[in-house]
C-alpha positions in Angstrom: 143.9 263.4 -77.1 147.4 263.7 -78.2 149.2 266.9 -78.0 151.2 268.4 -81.1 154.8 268.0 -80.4 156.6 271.7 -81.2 158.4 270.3 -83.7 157.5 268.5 -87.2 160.2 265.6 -86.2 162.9 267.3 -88.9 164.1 270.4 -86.2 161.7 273.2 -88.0 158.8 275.0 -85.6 155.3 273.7 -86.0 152.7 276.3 -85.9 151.9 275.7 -82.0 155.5 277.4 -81.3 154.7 280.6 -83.3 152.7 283.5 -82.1 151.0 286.1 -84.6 150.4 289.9 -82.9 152.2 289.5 -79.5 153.8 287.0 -76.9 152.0 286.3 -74.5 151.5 282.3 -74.9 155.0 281.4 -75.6 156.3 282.0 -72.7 154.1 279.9 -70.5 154.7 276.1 -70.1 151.6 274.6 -72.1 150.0 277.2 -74.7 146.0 277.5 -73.7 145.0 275.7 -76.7 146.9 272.7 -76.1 145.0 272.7 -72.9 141.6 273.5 -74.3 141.5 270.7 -76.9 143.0 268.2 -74.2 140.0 268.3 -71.8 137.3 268.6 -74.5 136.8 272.6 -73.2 134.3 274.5 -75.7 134.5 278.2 -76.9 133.3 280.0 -73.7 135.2 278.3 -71.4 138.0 277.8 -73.4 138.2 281.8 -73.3 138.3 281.6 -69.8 141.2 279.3 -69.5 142.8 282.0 -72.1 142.3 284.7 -70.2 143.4 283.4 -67.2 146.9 282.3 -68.1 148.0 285.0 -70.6 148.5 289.1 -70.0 149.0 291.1 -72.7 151.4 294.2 -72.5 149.5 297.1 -71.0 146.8 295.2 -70.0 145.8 295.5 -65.9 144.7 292.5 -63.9 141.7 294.5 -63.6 141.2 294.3 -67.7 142.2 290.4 -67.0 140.0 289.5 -64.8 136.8 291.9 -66.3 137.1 289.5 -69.6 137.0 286.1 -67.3 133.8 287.9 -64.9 132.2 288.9 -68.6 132.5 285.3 -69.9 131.3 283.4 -66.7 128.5 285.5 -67.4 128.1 284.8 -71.2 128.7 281.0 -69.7 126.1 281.6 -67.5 123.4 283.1 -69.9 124.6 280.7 -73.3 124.9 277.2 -70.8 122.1 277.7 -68.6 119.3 280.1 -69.3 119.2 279.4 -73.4 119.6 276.0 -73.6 116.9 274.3 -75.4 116.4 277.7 -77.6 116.3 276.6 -81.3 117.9 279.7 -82.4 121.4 278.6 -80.4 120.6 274.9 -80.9 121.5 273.3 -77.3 
């Protein structure tokens, strides 16, 4: 899969360059999403490769790595255990 240049081709910013409600992603080389949609990654662990690369202001590593431990666990529980349920449809 292709990813979005940060430009439109005509100099102006394509949505992938903005941020809404912090900046946190801008400043890191690839933006998560661009690297969730390359490799296929679904919701859960495209959350983890989220919360690993960003930190908000006034979060603590701690908080950081809490929301990666909570959803290996929800990976766990959604990927493993329910799988097959027909109320999540696996």
């Amino acid at each position: 899969m292709k990813t979005p240049s940060k430009t439109n081709g005509k100099g102006s910013n394509f949505a992938i360059s903005r941020e809404v409600g912090g900046r946190h992603y801008n400043k890191l080389k690839i933006q998560p999403i661009e690297f969730i949609t390359a490799n296929n990654l679904d919701f859960i662990d495209g959350n983890i490769v989220k919360y690993a690369v960003r930190q908000k202001q006034g979060e603590s590593d701690n908080e950081r790595y809490d929301k990666i431990i909570h959803y290996c666990e929800l990976a766990k529980i959604f990927k493993h255990f329910l799988v097959g349920l027909p109320i999540y449809g696996f």
